[in-house]
C-alpha positions as YAML, in Angstrom:
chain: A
units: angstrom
residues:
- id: 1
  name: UNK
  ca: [0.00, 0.00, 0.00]
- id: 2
  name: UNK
  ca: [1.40, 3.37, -1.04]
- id: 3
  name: UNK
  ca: [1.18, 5.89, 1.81]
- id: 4
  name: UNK
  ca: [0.41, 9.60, 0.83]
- id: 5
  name: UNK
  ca: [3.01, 10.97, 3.41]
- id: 6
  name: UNK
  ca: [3.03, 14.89, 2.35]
- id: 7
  name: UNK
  ca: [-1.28, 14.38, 2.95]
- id: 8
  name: UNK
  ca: [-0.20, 12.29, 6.51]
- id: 9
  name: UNK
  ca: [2.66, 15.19, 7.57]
- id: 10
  name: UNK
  ca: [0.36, 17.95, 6.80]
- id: 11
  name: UNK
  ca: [-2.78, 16.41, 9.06]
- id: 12
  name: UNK
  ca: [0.22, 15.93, 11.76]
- id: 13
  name: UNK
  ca: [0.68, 19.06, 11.76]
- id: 14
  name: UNK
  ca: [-2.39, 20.51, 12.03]
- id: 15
  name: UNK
  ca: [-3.70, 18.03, 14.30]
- id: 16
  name: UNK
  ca: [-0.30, 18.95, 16.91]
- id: 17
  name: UNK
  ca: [-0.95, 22.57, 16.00]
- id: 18
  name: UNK
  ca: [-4.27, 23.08, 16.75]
- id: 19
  name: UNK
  ca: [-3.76, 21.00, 20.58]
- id: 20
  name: UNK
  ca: [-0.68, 23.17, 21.32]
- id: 21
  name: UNK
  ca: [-3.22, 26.17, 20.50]
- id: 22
  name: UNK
  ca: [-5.86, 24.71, 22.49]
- id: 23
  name: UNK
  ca: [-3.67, 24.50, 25.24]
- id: 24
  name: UNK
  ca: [-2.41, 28.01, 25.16]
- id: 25
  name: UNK
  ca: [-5.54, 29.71, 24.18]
- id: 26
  name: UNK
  ca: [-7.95, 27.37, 26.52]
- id: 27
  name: UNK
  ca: [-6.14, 25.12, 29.33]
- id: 28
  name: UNK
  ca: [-3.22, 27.00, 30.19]
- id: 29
  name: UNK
  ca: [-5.32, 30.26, 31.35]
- id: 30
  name: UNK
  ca: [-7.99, 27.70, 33.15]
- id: 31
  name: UNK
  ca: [-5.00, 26.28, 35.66]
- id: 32
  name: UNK
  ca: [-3.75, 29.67, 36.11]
- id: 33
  name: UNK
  ca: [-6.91, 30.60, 37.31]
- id: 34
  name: UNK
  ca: [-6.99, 27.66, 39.35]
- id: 35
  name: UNK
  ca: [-3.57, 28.36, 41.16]
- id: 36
  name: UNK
  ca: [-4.39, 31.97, 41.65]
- id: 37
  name: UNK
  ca: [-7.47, 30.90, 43.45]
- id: 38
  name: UNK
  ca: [-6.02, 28.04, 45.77]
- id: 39
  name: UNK
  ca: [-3.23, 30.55, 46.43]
- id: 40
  name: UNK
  ca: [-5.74, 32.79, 48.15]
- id: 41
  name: UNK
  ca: [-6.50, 29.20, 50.49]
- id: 42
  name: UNK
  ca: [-3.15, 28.58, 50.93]
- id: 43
  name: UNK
  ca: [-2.07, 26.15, 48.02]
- id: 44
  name: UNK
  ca: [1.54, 24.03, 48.47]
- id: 45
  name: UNK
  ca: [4.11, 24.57, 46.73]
- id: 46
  name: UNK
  ca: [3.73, 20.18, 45.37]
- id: 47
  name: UNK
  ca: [-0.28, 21.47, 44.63]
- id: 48
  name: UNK
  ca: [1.24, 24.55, 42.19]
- id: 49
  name: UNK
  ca: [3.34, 22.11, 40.13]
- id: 50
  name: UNK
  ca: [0.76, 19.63, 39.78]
- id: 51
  name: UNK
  ca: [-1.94, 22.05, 38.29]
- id: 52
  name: UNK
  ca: [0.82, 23.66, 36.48]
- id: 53
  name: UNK
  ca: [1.76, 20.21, 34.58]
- id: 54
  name: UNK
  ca: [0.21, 19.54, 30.76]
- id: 55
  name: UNK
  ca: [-2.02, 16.74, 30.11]
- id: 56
  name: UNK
  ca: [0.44, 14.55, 28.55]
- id: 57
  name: UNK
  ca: [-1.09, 14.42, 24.94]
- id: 58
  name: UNK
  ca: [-0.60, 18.44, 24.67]
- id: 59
  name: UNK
  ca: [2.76, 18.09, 26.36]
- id: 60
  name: UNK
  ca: [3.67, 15.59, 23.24]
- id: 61
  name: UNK
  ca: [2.19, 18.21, 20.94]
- id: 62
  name: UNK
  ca: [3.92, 21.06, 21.92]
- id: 63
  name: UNK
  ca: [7.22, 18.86, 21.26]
- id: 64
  name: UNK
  ca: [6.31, 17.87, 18.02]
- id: 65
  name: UNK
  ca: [4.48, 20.60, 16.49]
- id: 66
  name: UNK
  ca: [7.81, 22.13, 15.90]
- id: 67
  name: UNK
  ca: [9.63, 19.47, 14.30]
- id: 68
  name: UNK
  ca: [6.82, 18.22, 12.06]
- id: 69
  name: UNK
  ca: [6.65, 22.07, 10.72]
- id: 70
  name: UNK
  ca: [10.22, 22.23, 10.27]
- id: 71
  name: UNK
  ca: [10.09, 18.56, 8.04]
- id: 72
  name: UNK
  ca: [6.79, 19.91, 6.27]
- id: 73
  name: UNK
  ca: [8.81, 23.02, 5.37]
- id: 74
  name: UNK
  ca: [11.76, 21.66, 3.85]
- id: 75
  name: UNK
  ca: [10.25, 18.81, 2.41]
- id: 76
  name: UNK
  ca: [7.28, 21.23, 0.32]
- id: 77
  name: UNK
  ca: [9.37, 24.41, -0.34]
- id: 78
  name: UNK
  ca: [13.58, 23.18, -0.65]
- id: 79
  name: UNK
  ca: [14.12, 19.63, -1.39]
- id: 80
  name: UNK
  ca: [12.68, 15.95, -0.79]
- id: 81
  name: UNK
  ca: [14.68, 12.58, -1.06]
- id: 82
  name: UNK
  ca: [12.91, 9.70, -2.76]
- id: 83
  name: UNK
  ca: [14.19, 6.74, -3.86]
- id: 84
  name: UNK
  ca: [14.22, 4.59, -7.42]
- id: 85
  name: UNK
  ca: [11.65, 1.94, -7.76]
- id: 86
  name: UNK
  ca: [11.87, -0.01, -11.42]
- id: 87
  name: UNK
  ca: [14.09, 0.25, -14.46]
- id: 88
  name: UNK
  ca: [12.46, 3.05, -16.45]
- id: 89
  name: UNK
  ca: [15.38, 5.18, -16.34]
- id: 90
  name: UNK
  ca: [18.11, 3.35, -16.23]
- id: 91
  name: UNK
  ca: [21.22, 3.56, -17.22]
- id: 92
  name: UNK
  ca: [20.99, 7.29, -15.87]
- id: 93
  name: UNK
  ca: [19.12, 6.07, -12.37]
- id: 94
  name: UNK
  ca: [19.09, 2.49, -11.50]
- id: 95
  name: UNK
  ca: [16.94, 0.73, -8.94]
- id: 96
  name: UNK
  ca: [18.13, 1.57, -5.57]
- id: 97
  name: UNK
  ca: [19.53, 5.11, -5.99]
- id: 98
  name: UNK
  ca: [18.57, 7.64, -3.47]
- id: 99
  name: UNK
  ca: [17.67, 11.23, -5.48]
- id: 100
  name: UNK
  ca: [17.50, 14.18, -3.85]
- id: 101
  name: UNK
  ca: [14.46, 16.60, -5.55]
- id: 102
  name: UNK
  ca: [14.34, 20.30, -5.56]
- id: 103
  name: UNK
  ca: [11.35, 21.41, -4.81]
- id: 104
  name: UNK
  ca: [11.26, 25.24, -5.91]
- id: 105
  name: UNK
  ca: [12.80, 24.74, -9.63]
- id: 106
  name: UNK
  ca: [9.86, 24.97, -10.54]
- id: 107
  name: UNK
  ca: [8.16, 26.98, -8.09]
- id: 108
  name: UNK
  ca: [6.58, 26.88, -4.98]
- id: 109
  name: UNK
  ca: [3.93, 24.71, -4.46]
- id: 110
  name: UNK
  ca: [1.18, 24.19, -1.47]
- id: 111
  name: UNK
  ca: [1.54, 20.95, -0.08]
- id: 112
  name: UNK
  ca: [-0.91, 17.97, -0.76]
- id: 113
  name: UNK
  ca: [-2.97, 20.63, -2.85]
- id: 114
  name: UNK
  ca: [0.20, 20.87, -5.31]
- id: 115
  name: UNK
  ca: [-1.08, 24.72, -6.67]
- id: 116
  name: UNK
  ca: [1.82, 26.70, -7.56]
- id: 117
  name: UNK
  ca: [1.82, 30.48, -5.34]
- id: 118
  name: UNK
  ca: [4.99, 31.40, -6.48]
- id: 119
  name: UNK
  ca: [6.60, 31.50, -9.94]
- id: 120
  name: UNK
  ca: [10.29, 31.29, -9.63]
- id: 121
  name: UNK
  ca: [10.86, 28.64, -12.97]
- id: 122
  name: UNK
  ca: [9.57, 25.79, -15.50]
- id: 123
  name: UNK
  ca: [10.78, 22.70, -16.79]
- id: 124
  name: UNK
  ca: [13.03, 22.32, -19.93]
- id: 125
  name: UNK
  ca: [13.67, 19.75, -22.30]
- id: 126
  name: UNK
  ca: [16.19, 16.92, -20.88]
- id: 127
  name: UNK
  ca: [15.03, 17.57, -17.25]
- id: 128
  name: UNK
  ca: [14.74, 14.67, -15.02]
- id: 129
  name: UNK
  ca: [11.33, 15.58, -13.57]
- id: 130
  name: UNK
  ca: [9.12, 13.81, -10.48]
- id: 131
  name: UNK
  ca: [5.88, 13.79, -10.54]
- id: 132
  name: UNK
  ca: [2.38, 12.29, -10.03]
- id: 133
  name: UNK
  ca: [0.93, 11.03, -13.96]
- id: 134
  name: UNK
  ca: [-3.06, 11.01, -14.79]
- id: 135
  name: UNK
  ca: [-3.44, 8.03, -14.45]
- id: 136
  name: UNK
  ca: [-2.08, 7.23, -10.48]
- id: 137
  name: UNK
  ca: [-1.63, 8.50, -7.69]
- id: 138
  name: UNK
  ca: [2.00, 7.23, -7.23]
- id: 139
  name: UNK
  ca: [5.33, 9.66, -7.63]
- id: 140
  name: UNK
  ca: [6.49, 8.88, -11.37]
- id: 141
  name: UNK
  ca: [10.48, 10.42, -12.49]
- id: 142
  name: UNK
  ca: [10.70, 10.50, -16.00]
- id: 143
  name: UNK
  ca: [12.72, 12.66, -18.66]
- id: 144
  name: UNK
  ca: [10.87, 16.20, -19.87]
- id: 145
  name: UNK
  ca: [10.71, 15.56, -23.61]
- id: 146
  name: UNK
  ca: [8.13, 17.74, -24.45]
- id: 147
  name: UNK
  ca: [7.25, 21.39, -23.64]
- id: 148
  name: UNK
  ca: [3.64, 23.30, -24.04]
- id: 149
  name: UNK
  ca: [3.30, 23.60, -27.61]
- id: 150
  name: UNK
  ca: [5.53, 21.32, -28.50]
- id: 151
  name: UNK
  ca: [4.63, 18.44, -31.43]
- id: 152
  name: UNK
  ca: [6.21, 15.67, -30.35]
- id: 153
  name: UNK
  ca: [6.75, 12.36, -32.99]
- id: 154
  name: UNK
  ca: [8.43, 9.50, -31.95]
- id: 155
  name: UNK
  ca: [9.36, 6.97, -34.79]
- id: 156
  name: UNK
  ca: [12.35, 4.22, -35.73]
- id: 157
  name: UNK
  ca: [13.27, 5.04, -31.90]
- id: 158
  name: UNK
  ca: [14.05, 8.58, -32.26]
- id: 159
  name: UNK
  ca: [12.35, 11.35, -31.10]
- id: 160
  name: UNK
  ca: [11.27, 14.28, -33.40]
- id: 161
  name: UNK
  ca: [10.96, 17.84, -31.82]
- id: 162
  name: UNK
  ca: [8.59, 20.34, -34.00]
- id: 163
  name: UNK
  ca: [10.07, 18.11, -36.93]
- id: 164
  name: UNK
  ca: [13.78, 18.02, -35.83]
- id: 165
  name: UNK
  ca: [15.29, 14.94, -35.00]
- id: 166
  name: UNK
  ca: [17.28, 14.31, -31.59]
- id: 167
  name: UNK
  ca: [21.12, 13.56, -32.21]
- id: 168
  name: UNK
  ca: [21.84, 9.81, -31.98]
- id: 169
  name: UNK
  ca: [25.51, 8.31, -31.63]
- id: 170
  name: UNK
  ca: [25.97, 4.59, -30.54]
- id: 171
  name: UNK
  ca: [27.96, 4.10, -27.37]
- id: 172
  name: UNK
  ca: [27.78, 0.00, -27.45]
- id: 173
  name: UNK
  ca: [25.83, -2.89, -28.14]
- id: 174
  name: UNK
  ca: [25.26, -5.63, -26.03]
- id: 175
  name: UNK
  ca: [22.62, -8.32, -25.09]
- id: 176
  name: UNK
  ca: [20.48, -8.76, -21.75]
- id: 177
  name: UNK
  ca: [19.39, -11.61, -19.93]
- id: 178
  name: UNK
  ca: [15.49, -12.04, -19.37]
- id: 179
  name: UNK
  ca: [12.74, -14.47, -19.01]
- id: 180
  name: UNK
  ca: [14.03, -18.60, -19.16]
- id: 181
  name: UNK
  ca: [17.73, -17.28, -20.35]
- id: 182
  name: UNK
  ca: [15.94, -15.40, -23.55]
- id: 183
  name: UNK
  ca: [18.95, -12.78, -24.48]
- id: 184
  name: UNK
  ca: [17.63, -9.89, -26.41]
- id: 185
  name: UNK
  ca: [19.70, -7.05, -27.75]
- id: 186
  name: UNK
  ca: [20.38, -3.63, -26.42]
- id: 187
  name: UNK
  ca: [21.88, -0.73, -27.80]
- id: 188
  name: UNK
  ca: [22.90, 2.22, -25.98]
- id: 189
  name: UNK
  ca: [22.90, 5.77, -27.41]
- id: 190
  name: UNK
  ca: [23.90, 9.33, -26.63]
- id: 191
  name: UNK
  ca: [20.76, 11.33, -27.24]
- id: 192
  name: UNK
  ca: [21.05, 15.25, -27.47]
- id: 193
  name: UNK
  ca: [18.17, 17.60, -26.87]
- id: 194
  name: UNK
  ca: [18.94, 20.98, -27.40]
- id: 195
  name: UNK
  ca: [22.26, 21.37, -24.80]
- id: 196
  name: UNK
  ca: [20.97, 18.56, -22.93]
- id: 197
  name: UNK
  ca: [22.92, 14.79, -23.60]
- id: 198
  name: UNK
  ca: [22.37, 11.74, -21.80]
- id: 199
  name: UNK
  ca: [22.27, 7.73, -22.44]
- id: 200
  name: UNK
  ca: [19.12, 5.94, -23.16]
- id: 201
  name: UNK
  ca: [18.58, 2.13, -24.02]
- id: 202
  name: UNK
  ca: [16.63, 0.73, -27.07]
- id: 203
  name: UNK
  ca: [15.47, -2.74, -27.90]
- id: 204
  name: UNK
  ca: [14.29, -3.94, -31.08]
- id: 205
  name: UNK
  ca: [10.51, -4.15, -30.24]
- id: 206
  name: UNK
  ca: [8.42, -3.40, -32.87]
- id: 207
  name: UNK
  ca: [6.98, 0.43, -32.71]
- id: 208
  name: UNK
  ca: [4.37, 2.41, -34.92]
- id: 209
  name: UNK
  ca: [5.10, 5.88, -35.65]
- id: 210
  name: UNK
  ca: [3.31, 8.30, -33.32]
- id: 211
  name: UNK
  ca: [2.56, 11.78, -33.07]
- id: 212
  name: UNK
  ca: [0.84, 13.78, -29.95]
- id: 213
  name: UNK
  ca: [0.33, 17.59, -29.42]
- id: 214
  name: UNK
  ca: [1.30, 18.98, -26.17]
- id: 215
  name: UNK
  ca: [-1.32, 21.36, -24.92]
- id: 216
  name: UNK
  ca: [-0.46, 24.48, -22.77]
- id: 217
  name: UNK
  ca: [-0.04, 23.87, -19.17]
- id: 218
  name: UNK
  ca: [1.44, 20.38, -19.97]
- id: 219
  name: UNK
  ca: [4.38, 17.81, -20.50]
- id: 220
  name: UNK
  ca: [5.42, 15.07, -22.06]
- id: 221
  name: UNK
  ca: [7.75, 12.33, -20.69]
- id: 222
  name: UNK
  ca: [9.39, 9.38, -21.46]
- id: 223
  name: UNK
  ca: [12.01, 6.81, -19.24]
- id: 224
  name: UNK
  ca: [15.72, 6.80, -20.73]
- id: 225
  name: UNK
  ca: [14.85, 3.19, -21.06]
- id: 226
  name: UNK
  ca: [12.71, 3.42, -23.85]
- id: 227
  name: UNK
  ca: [11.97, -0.46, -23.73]
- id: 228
  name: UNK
  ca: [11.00, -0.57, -20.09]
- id: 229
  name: UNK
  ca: [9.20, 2.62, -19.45]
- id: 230
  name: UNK
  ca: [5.19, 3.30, -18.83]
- id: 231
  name: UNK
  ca: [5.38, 6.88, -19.75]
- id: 232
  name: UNK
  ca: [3.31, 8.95, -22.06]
- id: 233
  name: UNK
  ca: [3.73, 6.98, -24.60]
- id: 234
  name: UNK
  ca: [1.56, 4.23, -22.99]
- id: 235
  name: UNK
  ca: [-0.53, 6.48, -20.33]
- id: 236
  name: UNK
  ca: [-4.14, 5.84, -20.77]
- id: 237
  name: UNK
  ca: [-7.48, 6.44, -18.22]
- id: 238
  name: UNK
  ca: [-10.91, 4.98, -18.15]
- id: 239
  name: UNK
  ca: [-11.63, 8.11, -20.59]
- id: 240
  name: UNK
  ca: [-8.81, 6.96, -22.99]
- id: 241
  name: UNK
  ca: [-5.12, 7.68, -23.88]
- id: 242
  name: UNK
  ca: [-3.85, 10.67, -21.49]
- id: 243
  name: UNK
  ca: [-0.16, 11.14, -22.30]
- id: 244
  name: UNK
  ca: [0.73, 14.38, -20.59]
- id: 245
  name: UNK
  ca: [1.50, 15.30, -17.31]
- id: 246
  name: UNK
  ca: [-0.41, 19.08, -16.18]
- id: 247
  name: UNK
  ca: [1.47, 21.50, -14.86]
- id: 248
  name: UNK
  ca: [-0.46, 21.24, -11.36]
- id: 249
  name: UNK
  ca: [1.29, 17.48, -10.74]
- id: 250
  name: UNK
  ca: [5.19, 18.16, -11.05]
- id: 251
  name: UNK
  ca: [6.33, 17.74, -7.64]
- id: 252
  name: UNK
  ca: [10.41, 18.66, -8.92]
- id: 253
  name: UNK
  ca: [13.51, 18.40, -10.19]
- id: 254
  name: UNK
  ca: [15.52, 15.59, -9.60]
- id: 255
  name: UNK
  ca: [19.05, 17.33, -8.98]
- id: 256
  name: UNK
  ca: [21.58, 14.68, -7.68]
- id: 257
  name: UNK
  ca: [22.31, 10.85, -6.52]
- id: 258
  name: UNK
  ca: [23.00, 11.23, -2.81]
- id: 259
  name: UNK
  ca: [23.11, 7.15, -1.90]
- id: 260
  name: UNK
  ca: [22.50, 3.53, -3.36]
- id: 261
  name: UNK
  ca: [21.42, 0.53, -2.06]
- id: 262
  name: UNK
  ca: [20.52, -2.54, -3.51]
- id: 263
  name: UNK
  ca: [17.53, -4.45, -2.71]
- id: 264
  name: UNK
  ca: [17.60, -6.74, 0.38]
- id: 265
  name: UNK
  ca: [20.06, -7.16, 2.85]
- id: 266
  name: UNK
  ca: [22.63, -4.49, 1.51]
- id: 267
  name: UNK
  ca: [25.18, -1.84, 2.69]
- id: 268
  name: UNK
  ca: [23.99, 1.11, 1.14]
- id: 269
  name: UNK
  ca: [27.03, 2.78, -1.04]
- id: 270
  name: UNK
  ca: [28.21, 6.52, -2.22]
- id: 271
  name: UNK
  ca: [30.05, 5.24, -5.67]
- id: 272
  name: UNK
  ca: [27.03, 6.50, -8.07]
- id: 273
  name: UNK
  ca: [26.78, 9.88, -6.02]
- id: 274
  name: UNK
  ca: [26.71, 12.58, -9.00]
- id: 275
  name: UNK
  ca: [24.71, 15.38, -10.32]
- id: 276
  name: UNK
  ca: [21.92, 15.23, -12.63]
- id: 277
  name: UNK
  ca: [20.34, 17.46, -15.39]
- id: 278
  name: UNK
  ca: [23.85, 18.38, -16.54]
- id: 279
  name: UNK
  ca: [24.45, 19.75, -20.14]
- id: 280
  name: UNK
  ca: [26.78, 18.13, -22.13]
...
């Protein structure tokens, strides 16, 4: 089960918020009205410090209140770690690498909600975005391929731009192991968008031609693994194909590898720590 923790952090810290409020605004005032008046009968010094004391759920709030806003803070407005699930982008982010996200690249965003209050940036072409795709509700990290506007065609593997053609040069060739020992070819490439250059994988699966429109306020995005990637190539709803991502569901940039660790009982590692989104 995927856990909406942004939606669970932000209840936290309203829920702590409003009992540390409670306390101050209602409770607190009640006790010291209480001490004043046992004063006047002669209260002990052990009575004063028991009436003073905070029902232990508002003591636990006041502790926390502060932290969770602090984590809520960074987390929505500077940068978020998240970590790579499946093989879409590899060989630029393999399973197991820790990514660190900026959050304000592309502006800041209410959290949970997701609606932008202040402009500060937008994606570009070759940008290693995150975000949540039409059809789920999980965090997606794909490769910005196409901008508002933009006519995107994708055909013999390549990717046409407003009718230009991405640079291709072949880095190497080399077969991969699947299903019952099947070994199917793989080439890798250097693909150049614009200043942007970066390695993506193809396999010789058969692929019609295929054109889409980007509409204003949108993206579209594909994995550097063209072979293994659900991106808007494939994307569809109950209402039919929906291959672009709005603007309203970019959560950020993907900036850097921080950490890796393989899956299971592994000693995470720093050797694939390195910067992303870099121009050639």
């Amino acid at each position: 089960m995927d856990i909406d923790f942004p939606l669970v952090l932000s209840i936290a810290v309203i829920i702590s918020g409003c009992l540390w409020l409670f306390d101050c605004i209602v409770l607190k005032p009640s006790r010291k009205r209480k001490i004043d008046q046992l004063k006047l009968e002669g209260l002990s010094a052990d009575d004063t410090v028991r009436l003073l004391k905070e029902p232990v759920i508002f003591e636990y709030a006041k502790s926390f209140f502060p932290v969770l806003l602090l984590v809520l803070v960074l987390r929505s407005f500077l940068a978020e770690p998240y970590q790579i699930p499946s093989e879409s982008m590899v060989p630029t982010l393999t399973v197991g690498d820790f990514i660190l996200v900026n959050k304000y690249s592309y502006g800041l965003r209410l959290p949970v909600l997701g609606t932008k209050f202040v402009d500060i940036g937008e994606p570009e072409r070759g940008d290693i975005m995150v975000f949540v795709p039409p059809h789920d509700t999980r965090f997606f990290i794909k490769r910005v391929i196409g901008l508002p506007g933009d006519l995107i065609r994708y055909e013999n593997k390549s990717v046409y731009i407003n009718g230009v053609r991405a640079s291709y040069d072949l880095v190497e060739e080399f077969t991969e192991i699947v299903d019952f020992g099947l070994e199917i070819p793989v080439q890798a490439y250097k693909e150049t968008i614009g200043d942007k250059s970066y390695s993506t994988y193809r396999y010789n699966f058969v692929e019609q031609p295929r054109e889409w429109m980007v509409p204003e306020g949108s993206y579209f995005m594909m994995g550097d693994n063209r072979g293994k990637s659900e991106d808007s190539r494939a994307w569809r709803t109950a209402l039919g194909p929906a291959p672009f991502v709005p603007e309203e569901n970019i959560v950020g940039k993907a900036v850097a590898i921080w950490m890796h660790k393989d899956p299971g009982w592994n000693f995470p590692t720093f050797n694939r720590n390195q910067l992303l989104n870099s121009k050639h």
